[in-house]
mmCIF file of the N, C-alpha and C atoms, coordinates in Angstrom:
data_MODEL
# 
_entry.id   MODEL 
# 
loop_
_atom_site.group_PDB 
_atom_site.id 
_atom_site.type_symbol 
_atom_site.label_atom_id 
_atom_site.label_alt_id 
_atom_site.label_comp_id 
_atom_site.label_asym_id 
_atom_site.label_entity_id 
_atom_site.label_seq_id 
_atom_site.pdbx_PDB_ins_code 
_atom_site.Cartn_x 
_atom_site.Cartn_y 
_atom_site.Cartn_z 
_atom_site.occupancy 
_atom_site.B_iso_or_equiv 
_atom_site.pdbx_formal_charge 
_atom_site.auth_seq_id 
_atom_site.auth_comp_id 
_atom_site.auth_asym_id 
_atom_site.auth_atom_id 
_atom_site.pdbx_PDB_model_num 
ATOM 1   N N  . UNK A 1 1  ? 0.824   -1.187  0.000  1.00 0.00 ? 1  UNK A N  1 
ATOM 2   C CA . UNK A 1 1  ? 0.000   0.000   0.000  1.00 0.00 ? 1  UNK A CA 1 
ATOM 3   C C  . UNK A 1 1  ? 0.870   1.253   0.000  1.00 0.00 ? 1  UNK A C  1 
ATOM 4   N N  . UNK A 1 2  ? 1.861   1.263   0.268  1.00 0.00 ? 2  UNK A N  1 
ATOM 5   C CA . UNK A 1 2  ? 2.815   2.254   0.940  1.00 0.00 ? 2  UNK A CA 1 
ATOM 6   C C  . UNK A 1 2  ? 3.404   2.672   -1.007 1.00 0.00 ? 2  UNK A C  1 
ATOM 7   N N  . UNK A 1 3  ? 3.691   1.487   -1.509 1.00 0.00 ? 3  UNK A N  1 
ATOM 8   C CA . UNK A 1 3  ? 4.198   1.774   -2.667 1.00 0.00 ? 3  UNK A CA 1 
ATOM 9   C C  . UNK A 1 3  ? 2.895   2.757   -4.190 1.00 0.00 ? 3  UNK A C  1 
ATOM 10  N N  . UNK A 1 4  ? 2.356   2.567   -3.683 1.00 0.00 ? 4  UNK A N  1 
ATOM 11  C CA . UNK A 1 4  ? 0.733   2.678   -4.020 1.00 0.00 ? 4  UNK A CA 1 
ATOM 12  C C  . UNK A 1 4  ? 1.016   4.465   -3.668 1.00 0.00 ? 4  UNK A C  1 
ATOM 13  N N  . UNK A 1 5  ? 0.993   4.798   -2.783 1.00 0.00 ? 5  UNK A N  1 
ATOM 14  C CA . UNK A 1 5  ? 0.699   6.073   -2.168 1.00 0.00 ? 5  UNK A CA 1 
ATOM 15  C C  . UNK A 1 5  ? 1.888   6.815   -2.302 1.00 0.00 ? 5  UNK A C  1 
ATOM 16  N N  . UNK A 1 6  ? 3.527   5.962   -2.664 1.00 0.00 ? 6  UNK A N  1 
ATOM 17  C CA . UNK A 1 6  ? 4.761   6.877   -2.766 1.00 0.00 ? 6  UNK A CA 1 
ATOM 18  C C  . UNK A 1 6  ? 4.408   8.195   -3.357 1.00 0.00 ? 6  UNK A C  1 
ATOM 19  N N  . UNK A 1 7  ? 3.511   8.201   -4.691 1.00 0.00 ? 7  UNK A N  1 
ATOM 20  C CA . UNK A 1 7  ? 3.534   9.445   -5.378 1.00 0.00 ? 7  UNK A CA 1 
ATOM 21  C C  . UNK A 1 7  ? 3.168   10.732  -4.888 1.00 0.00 ? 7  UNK A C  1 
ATOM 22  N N  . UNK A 1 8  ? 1.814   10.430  -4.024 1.00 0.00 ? 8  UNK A N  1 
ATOM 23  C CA . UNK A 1 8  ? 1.136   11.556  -2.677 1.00 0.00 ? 8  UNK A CA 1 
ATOM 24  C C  . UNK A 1 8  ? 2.278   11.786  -1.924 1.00 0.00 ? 8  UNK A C  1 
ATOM 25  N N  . UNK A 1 9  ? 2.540   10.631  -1.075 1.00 0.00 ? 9  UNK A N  1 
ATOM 26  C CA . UNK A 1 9  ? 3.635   10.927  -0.107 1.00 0.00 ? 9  UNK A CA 1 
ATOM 27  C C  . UNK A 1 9  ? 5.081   12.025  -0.373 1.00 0.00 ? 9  UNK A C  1 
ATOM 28  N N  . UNK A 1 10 ? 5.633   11.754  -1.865 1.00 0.00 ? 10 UNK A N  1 
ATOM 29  C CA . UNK A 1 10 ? 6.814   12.438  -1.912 1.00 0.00 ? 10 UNK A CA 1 
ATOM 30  C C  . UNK A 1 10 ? 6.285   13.611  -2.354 1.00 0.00 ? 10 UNK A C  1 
ATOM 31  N N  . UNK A 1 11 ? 5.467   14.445  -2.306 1.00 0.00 ? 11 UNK A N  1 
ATOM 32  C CA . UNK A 1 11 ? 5.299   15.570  -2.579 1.00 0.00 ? 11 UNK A CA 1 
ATOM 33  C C  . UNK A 1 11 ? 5.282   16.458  -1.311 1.00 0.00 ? 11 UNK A C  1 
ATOM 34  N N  . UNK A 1 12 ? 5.647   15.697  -0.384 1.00 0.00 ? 12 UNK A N  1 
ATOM 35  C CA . UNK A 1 12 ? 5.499   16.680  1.237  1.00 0.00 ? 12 UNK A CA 1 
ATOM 36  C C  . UNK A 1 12 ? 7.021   15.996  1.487  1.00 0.00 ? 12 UNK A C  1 
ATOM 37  N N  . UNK A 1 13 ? 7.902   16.849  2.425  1.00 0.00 ? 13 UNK A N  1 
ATOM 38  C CA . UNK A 1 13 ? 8.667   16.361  2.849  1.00 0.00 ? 13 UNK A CA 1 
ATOM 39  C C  . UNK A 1 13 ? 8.560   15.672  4.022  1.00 0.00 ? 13 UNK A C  1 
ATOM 40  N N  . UNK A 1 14 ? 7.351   15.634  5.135  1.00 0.00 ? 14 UNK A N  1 
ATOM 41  C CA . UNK A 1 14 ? 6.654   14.683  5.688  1.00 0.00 ? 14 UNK A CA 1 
ATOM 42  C C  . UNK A 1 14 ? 6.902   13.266  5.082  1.00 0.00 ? 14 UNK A C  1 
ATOM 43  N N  . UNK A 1 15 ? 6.368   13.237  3.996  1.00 0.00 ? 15 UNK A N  1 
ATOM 44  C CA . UNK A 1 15 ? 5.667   12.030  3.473  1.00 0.00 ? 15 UNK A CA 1 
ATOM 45  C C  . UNK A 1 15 ? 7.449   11.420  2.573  1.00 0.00 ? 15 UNK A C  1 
ATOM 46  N N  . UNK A 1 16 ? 8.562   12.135  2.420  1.00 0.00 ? 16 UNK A N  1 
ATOM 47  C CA . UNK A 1 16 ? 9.628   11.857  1.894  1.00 0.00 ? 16 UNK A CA 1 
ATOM 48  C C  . UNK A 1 16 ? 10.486  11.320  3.139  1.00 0.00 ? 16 UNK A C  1 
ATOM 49  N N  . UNK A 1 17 ? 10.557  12.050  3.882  1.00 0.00 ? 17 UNK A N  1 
ATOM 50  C CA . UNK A 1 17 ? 10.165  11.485  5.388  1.00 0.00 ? 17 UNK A CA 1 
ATOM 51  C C  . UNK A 1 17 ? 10.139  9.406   6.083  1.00 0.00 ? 17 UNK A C  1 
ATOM 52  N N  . UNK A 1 18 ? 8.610   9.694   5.712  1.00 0.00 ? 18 UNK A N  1 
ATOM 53  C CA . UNK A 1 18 ? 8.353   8.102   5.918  1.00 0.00 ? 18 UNK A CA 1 
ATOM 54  C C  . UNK A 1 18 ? 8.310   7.284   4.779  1.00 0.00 ? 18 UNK A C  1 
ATOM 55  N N  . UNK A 1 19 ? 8.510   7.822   3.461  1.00 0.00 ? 19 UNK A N  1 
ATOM 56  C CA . UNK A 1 19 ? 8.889   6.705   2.468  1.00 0.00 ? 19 UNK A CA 1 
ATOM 57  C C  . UNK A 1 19 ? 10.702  6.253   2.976  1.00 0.00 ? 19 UNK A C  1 
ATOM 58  N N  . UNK A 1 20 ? 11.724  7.094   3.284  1.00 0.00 ? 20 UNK A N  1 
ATOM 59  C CA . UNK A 1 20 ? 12.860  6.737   3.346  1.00 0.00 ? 20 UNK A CA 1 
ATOM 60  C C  . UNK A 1 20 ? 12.811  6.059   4.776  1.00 0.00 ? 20 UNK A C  1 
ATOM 61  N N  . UNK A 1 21 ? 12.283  5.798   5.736  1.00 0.00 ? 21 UNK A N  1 
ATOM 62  C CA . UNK A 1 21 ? 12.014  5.186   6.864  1.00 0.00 ? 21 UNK A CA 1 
ATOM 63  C C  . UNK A 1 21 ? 11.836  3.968   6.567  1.00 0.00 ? 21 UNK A C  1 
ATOM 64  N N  . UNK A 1 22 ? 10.577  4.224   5.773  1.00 0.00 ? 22 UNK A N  1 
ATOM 65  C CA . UNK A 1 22 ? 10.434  2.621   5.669  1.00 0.00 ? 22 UNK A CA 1 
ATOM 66  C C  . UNK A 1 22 ? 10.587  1.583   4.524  1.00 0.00 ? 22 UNK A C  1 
ATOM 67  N N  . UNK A 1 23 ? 11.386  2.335   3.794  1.00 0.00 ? 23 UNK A N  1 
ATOM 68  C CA . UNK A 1 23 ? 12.978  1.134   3.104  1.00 0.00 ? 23 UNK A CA 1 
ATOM 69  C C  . UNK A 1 23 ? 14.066  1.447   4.208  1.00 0.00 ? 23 UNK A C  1 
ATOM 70  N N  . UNK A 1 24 ? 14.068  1.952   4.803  1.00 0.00 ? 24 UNK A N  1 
ATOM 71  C CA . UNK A 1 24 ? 15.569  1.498   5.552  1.00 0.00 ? 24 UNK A CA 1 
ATOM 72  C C  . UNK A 1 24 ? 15.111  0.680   6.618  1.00 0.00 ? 24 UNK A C  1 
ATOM 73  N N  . UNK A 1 25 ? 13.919  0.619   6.857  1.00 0.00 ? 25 UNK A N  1 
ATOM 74  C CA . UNK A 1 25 ? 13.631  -0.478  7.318  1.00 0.00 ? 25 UNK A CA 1 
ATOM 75  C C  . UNK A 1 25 ? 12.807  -2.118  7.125  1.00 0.00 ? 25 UNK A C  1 
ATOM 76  N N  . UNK A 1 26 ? 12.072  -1.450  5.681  1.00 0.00 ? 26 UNK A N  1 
ATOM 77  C CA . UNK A 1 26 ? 12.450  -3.433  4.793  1.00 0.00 ? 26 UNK A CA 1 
ATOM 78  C C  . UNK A 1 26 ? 13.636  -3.380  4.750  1.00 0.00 ? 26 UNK A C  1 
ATOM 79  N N  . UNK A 1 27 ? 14.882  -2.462  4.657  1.00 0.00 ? 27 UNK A N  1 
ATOM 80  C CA . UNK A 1 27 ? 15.762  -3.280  3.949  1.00 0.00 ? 27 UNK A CA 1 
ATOM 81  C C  . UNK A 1 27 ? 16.496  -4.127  5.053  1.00 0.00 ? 27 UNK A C  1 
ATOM 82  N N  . UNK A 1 28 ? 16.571  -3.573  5.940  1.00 0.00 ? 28 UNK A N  1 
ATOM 83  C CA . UNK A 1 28 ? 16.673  -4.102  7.411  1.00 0.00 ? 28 UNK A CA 1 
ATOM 84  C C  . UNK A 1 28 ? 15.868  -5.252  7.944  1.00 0.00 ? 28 UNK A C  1 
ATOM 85  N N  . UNK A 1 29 ? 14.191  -5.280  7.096  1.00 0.00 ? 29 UNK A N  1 
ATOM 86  C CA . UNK A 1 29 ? 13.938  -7.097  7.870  1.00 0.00 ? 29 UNK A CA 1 
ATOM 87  C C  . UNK A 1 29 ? 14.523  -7.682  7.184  1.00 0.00 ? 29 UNK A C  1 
ATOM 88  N N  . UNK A 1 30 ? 14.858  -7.298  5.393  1.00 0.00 ? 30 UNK A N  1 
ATOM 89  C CA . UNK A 1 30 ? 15.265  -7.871  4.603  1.00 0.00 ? 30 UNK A CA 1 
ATOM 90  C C  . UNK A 1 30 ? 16.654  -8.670  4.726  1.00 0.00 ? 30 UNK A C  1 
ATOM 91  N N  . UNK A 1 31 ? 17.766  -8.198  5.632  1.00 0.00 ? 31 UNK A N  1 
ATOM 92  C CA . UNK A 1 31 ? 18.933  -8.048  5.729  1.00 0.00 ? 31 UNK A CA 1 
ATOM 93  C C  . UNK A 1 31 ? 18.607  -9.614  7.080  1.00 0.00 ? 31 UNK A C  1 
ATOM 94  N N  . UNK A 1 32 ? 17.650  -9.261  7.862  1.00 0.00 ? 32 UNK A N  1 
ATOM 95  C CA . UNK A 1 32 ? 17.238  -10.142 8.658  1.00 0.00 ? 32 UNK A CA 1 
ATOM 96  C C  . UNK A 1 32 ? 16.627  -11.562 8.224  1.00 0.00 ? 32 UNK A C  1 
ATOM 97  N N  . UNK A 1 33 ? 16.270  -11.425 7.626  1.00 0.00 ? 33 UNK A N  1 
ATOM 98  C CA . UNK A 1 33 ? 15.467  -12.655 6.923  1.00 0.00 ? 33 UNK A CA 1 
ATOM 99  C C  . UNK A 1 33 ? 16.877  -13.587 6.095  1.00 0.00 ? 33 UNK A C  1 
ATOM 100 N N  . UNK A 1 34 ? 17.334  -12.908 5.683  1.00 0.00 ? 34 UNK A N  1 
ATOM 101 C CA . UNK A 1 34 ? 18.784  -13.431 5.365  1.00 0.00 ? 34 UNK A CA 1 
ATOM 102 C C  . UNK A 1 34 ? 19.423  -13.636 5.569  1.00 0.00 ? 34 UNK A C  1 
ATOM 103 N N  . UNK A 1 35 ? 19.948  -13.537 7.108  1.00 0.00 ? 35 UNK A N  1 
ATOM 104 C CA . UNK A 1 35 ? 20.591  -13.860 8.400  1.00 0.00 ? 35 UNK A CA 1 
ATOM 105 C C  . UNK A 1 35 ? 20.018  -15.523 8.727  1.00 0.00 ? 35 UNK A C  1 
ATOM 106 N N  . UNK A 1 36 ? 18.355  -15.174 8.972  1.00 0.00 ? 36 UNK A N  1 
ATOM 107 C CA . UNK A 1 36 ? 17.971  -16.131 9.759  1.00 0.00 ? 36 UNK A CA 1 
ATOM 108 C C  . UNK A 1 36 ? 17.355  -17.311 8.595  1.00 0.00 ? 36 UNK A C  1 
ATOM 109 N N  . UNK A 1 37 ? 17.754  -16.899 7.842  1.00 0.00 ? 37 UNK A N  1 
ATOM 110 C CA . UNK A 1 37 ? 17.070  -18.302 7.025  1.00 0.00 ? 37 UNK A CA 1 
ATOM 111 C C  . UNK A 1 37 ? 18.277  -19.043 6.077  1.00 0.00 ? 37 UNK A C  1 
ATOM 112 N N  . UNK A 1 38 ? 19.387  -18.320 5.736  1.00 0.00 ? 38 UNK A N  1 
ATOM 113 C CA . UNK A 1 38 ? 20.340  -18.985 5.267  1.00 0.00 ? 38 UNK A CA 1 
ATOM 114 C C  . UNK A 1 38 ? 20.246  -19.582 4.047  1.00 0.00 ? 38 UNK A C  1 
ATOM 115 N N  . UNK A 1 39 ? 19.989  -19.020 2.950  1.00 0.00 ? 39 UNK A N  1 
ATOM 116 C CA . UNK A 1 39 ? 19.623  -19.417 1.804  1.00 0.00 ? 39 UNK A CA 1 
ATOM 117 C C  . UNK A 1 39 ? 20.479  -20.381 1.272  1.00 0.00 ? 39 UNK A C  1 
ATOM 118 N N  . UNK A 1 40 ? 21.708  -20.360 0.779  1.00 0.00 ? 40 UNK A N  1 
ATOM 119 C CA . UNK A 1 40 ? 22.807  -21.144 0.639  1.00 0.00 ? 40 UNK A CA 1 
ATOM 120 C C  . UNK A 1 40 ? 22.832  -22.291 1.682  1.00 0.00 ? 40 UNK A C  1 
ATOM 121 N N  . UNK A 1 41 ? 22.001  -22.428 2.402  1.00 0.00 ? 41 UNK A N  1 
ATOM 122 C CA . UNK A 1 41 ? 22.344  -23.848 3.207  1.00 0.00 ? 41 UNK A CA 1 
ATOM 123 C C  . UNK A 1 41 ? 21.156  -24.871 2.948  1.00 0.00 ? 41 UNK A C  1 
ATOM 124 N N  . UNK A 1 42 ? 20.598  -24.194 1.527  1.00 0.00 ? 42 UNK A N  1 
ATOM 125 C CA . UNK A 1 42 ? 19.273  -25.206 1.208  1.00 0.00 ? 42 UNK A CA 1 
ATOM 126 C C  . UNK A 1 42 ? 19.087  -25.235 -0.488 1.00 0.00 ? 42 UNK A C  1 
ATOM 127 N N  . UNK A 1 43 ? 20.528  -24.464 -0.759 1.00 0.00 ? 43 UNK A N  1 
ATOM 128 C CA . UNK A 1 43 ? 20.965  -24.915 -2.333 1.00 0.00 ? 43 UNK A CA 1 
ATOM 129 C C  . UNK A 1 43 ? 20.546  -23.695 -2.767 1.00 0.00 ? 43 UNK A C  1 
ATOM 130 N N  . UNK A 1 44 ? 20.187  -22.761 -2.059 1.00 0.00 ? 44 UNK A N  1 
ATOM 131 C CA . UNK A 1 44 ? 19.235  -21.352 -2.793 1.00 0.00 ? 44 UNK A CA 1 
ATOM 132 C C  . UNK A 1 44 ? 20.174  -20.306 -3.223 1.00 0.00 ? 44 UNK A C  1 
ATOM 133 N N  . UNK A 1 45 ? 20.716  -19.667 -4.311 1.00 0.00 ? 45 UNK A N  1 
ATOM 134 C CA . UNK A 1 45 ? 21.237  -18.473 -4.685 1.00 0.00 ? 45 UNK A CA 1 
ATOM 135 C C  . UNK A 1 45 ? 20.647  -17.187 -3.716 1.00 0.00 ? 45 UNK A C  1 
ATOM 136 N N  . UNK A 1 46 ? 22.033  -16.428 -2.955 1.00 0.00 ? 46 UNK A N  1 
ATOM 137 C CA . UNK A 1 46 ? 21.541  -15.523 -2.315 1.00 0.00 ? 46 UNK A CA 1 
ATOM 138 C C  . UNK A 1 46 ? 20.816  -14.176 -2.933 1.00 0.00 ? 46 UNK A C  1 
ATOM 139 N N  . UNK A 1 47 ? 21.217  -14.338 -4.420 1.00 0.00 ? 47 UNK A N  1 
ATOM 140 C CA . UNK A 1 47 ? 20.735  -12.733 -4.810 1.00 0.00 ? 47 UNK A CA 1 
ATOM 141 C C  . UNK A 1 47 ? 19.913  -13.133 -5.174 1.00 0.00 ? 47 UNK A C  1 
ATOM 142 N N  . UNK A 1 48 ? 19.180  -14.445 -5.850 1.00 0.00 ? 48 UNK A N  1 
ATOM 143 C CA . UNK A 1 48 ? 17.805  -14.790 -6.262 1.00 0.00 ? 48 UNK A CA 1 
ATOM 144 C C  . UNK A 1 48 ? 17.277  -14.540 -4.864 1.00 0.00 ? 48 UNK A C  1 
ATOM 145 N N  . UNK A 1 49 ? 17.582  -15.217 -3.272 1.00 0.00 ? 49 UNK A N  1 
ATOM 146 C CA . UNK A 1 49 ? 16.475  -14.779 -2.421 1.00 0.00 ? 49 UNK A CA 1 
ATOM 147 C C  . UNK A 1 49 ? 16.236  -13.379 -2.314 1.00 0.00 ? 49 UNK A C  1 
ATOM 148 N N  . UNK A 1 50 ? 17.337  -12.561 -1.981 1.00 0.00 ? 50 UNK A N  1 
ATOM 149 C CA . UNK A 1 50 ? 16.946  -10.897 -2.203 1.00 0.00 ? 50 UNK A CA 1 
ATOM 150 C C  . UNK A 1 50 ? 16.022  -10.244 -3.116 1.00 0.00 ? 50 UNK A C  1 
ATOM 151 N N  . UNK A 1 51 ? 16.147  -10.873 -4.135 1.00 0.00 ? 51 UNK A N  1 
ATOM 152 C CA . UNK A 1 51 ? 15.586  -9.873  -5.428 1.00 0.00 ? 51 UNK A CA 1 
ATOM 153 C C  . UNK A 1 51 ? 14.014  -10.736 -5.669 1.00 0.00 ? 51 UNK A C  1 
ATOM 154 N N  . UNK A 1 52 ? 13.863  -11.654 -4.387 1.00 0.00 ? 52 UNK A N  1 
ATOM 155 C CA . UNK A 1 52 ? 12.258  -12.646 -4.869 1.00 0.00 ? 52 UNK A CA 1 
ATOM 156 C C  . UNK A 1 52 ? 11.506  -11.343 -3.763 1.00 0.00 ? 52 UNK A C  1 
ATOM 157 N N  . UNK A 1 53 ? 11.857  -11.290 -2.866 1.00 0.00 ? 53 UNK A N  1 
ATOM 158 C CA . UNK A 1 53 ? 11.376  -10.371 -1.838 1.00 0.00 ? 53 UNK A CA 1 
ATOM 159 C C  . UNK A 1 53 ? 10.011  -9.192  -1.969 1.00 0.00 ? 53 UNK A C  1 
ATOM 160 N N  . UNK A 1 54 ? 11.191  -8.493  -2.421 1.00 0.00 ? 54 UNK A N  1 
ATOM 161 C CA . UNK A 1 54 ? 10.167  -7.063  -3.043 1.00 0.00 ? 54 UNK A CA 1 
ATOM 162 C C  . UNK A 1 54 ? 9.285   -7.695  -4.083 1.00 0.00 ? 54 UNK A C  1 
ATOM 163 N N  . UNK A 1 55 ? 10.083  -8.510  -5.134 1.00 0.00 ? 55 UNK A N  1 
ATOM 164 C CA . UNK A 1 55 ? 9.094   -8.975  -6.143 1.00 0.00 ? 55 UNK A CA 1 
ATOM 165 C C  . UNK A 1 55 ? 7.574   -9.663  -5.444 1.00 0.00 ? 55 UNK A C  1 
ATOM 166 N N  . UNK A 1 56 ? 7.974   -10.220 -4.470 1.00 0.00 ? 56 UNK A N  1 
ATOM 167 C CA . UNK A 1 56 ? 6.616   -10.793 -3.875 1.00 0.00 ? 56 UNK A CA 1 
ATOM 168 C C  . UNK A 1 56 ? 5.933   -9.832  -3.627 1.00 0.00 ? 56 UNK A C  1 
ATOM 169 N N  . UNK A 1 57 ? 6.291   -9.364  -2.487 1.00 0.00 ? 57 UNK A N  1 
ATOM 170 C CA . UNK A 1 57 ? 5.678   -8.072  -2.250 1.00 0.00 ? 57 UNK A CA 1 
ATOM 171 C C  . UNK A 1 57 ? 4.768   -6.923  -2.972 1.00 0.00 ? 57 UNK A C  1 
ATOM 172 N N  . UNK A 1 58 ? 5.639   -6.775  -3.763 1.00 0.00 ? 58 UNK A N  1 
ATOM 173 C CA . UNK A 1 58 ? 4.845   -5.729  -4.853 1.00 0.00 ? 58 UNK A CA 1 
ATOM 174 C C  . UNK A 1 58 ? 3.500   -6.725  -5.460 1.00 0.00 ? 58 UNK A C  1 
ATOM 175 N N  . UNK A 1 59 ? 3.859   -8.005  -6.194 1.00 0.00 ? 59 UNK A N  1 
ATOM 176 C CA . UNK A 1 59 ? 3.117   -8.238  -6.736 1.00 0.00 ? 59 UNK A CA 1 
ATOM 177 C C  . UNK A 1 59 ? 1.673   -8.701  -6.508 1.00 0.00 ? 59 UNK A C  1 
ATOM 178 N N  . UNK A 1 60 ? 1.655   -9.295  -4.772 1.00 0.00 ? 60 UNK A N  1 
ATOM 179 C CA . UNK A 1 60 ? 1.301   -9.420  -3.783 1.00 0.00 ? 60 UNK A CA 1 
ATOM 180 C C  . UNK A 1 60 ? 0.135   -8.136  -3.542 1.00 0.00 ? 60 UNK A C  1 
ATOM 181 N N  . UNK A 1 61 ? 1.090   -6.919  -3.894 1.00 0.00 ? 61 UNK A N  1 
ATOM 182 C CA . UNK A 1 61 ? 0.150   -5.870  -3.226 1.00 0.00 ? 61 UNK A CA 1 
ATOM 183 C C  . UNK A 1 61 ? -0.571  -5.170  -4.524 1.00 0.00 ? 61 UNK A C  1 
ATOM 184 N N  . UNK A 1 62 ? -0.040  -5.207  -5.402 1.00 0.00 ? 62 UNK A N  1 
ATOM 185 C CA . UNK A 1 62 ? -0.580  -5.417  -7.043 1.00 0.00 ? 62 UNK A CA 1 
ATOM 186 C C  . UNK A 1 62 ? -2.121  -5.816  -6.818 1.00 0.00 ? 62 UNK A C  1 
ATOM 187 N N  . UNK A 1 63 ? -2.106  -7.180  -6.767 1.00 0.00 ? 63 UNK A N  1 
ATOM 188 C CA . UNK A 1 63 ? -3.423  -8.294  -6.516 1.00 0.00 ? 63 UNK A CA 1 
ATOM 189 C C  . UNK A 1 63 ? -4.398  -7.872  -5.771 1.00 0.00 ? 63 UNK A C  1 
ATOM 190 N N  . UNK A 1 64 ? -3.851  -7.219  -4.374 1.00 0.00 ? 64 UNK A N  1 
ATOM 191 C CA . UNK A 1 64 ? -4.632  -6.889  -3.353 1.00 0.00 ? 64 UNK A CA 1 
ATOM 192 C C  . UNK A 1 64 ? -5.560  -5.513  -3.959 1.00 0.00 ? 64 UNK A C  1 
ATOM 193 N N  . UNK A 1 65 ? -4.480  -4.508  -4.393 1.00 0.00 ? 65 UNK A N  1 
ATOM 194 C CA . UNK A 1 65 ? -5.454  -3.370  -5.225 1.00 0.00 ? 65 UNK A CA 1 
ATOM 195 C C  . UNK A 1 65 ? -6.237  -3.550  -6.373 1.00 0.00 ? 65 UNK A C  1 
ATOM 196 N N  . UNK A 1 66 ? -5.843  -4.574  -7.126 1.00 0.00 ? 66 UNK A N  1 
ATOM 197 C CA . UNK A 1 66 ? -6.598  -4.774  -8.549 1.00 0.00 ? 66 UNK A CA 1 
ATOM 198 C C  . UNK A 1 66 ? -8.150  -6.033  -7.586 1.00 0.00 ? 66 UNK A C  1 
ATOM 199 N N  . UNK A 1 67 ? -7.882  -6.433  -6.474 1.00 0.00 ? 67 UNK A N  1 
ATOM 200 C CA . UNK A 1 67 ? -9.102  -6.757  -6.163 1.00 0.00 ? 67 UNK A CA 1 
ATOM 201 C C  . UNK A 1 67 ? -9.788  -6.243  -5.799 1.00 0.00 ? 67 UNK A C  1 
ATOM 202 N N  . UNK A 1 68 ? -9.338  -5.014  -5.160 1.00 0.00 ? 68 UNK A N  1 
ATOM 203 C CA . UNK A 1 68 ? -10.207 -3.837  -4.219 1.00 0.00 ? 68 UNK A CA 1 
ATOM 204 C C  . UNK A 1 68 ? -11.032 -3.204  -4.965 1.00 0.00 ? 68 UNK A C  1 
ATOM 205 N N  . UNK A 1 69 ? -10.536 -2.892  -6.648 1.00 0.00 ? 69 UNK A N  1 
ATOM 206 C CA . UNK A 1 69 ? -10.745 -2.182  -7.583 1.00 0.00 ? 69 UNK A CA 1 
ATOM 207 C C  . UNK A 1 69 ? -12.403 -2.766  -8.411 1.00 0.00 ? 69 UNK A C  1 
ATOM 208 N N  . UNK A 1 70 ? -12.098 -4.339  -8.507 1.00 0.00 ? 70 UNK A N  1 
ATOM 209 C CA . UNK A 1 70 ? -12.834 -5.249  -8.868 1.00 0.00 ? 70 UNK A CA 1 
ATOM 210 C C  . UNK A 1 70 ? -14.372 -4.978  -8.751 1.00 0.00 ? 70 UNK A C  1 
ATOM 211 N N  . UNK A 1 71 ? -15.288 -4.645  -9.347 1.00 0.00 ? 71 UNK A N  1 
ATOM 212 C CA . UNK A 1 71 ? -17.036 -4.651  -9.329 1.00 0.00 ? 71 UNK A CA 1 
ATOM 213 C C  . UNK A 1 71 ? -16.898 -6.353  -8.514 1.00 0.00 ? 71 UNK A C  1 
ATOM 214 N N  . UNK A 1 72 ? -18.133 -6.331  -7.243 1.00 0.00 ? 72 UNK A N  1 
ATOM 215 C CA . UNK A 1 72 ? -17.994 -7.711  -6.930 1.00 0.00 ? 72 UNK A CA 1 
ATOM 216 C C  . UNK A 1 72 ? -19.277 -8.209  -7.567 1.00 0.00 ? 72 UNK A C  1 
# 
């Protein structure tokens, strides 16, 4: 949702504000999740796990708005 709203948000320096907050802090669970799960110890390429991440995410939140959007 957050990615959704960047465009509103960066027009205030408020809102430039908490967009840079909160990538420095996915990038930080991100950094965590990669710590604690150890990709390479289950045959997994580490930059494929990094770069699946956001991709989930986004696409994830993609789905969620194009359903919201949806006539039910």
């Amino acid at each position: 949702m957050l990615a959704a709203a960047a465009p509103l948000l960066g027009a205030s320096r408020a809102g430039r504000r908490l967009l840079a907050a909160s990538s420095v802090v996915y990038c930080a669970m991100l950094t965590a999740a990669l710590a604690t799960s150890q990709p390479a110890d289950h045959g997994a390429d580490t930059t494929t796990f990094l770069a699946a991440f956001p991709v989930m995410h986004l696409t994830w939140g993609a789905g969620f708005l194009v359903g919201l959007a949806r006539p039910r």
